[in-house]
N, C-alpha and C positions, 0 to 999 in steps of 0.2 A: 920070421917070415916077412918079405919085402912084399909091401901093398902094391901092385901090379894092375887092379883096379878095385874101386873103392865098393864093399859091399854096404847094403843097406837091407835094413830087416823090416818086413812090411806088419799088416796087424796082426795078420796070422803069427807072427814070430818065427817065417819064414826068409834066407837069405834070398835077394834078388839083387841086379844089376840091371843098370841101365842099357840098353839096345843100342844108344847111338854113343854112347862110351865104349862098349865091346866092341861094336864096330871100327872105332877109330883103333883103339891099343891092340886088333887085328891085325891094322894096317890096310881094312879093305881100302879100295881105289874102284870099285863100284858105288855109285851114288845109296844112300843109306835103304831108301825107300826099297826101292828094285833087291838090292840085297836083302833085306828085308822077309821082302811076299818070297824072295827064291827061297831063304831060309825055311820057309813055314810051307811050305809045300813038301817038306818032310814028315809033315802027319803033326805038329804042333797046333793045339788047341788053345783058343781066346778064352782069357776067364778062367784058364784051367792051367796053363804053362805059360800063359805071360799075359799081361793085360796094357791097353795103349793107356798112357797117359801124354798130357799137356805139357809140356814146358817151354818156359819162357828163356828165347837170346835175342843176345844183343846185336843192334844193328849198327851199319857206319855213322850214322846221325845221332847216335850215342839213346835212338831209343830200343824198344824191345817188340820180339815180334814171334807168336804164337806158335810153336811148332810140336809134331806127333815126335812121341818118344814110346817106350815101349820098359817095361817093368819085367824083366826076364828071372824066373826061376832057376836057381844054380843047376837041377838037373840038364832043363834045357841047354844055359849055359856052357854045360860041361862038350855037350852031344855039338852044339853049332861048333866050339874051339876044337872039337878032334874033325869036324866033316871042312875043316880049311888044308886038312892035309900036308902043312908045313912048318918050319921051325917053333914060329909065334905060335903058332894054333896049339903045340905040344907046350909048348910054355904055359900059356895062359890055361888049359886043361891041366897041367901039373897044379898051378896056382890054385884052382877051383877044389881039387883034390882035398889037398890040403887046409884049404879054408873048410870044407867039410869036414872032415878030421876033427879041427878046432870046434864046431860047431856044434859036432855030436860027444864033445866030451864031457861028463857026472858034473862038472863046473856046468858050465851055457846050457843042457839039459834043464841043470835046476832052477836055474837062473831063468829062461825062458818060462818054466811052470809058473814060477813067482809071478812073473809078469802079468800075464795069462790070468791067473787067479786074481792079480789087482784089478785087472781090467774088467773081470767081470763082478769083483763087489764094487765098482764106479759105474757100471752100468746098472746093479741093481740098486744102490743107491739112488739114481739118475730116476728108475722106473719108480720105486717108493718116492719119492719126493712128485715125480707128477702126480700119482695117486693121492698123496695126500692133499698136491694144489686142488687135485677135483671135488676131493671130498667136503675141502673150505668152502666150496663154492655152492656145492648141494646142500649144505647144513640145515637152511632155512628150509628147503623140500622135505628134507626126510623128518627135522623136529614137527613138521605139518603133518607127515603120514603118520608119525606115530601120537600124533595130537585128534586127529580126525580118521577115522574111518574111511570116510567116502567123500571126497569133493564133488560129488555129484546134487547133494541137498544142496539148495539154501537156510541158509540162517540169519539171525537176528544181529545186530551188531553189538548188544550187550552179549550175544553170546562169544563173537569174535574178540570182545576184548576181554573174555575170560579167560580163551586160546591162547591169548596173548600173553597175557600176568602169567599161568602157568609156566610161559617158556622166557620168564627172565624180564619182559618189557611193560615195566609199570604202567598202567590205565584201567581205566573202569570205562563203562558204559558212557556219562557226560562227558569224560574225559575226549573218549573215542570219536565223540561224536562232535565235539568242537573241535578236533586235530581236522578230522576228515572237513569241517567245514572250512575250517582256515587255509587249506592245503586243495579248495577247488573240486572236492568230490560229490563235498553234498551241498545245498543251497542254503547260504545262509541267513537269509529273513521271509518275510513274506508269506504269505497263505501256503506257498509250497516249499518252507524252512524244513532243511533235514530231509527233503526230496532229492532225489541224484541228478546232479548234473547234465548237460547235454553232453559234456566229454567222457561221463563214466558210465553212460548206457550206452554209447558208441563203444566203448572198450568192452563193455560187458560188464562190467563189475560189478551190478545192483540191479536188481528186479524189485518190481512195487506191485505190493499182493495187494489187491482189491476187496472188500469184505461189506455185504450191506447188514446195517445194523435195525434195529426197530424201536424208535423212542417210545419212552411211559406214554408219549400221545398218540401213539400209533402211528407216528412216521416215520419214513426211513429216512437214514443217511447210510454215506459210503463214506468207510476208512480205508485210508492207505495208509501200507508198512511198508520202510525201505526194507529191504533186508538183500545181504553180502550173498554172493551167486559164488559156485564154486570155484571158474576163474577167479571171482574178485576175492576168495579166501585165502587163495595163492598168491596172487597177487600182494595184495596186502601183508600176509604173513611175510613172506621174500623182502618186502621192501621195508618194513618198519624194525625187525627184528636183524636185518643185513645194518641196518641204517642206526641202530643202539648198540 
């Protein structure tokens, strides 16, 4: 079978031709566009019996310049070469025929299945492999959910680095507590050492419980406890155990 114009198989692993290639090996002598919109005024559907695309020719200046083409269905194909009504048009429809023929034979049937079937375990591949990028990425959330109940309490930061050591990242309580100071969260000297910073109560990550106490002499004092606020349990879980 003499190639008379060159077919191309789209994703669907259907045969299609190009519009302003059929055009020419027509022979039309109406301008492509015009011919075109006449063609499809036959009841032919966008999307559904040919779809526009872009391509790129070349110009006299040797560069290139954007122009509509059209991605034609061999059914349509077939229906525009017999509505030319003359020798070429009976050709090029005999040639479409035949390429049919070839196309729907137990070879290119199964051949096409193949394809089809690769195509979509590359696609579910494709989809498993983002699920698993998301799941890398939530690790530290969900070892948190299933480490804490509720991030709605606060707690103690001896208890957060208990949270901690559980899920893999060595520290105790001193430990934790000099990380967090060296690392700008909590204050590291002075009468308010181990108090939260001015950038980590603006973030939210520490509340300071207030508590009055009663000395053997009958006076009081007031203790403050940092203690790690739900945000800041997230937080910190997220960033210390991503970060080990």
């Amino acid at each position: 079978m003499n190639e008379i114009l060159k077919i191309e198989i789209n994703e669907n692993q259907e045969p299609i031709v190009g519009g302003r290639e059929l055009h020419e090996v027509l022979g039309i002598e109406t301008p492509y566009k015009k011919w075109f919109d006449r063609m499809c005024e036959y009841g032919f559907i966008e999307n559904q019996d040919y779809c526009t695309v872009g391509q790129k020719c070349p110009i006299a200046n040797g560069g290139y310049q954007e122009i509509t083409n059209h991605a034609i269905k061999l059914d349509m194909a077939k229906e525009i070469a017999m509505i030319q009504r003359n020798e070429k048009g009976r050709q090029v429809r005999k040639y479409f025929i035949e390429v049919e023929k070839d196309f729907n034979s137990p070879e290119k049937i199964m051949a096409r299945a193949l394809k089809l079937a690769e195509n979509k375990i590359n696609t579910l591949n494709i989809n498993v492999q983002e699920l698993e990028d998301k799941l890398e990425e939530q690790v530290p959330k969900v070892v948190f959910a299933e480490a804490v109940q509720t991030s709605e309490n606060s707690i103690l930061i001896g208890d957060l680095a208990k949270i901690l050591r559980q899920n893999g990242y060595e520290t105790g309580q001193n430990r934790l507590f000099n990380d967090l100071r060296n690392m700008g969260y909590l204050i590291k000297s002075g009468e308010r050492k181990n108090m939260p910073t001015q950038r980590s109560m603006e973030l939210g990550l520490f509340e300071v419980k207030e508590r009055a106490v009663v000395n053997p002499d009958g006076s009081n004092r007031i203790t403050r406890t940092t203690k790690v606020t739900g945000k800041g349990q997230i937080y910190f879980i997220n960033k210390l155990i991503k970060e080990n």
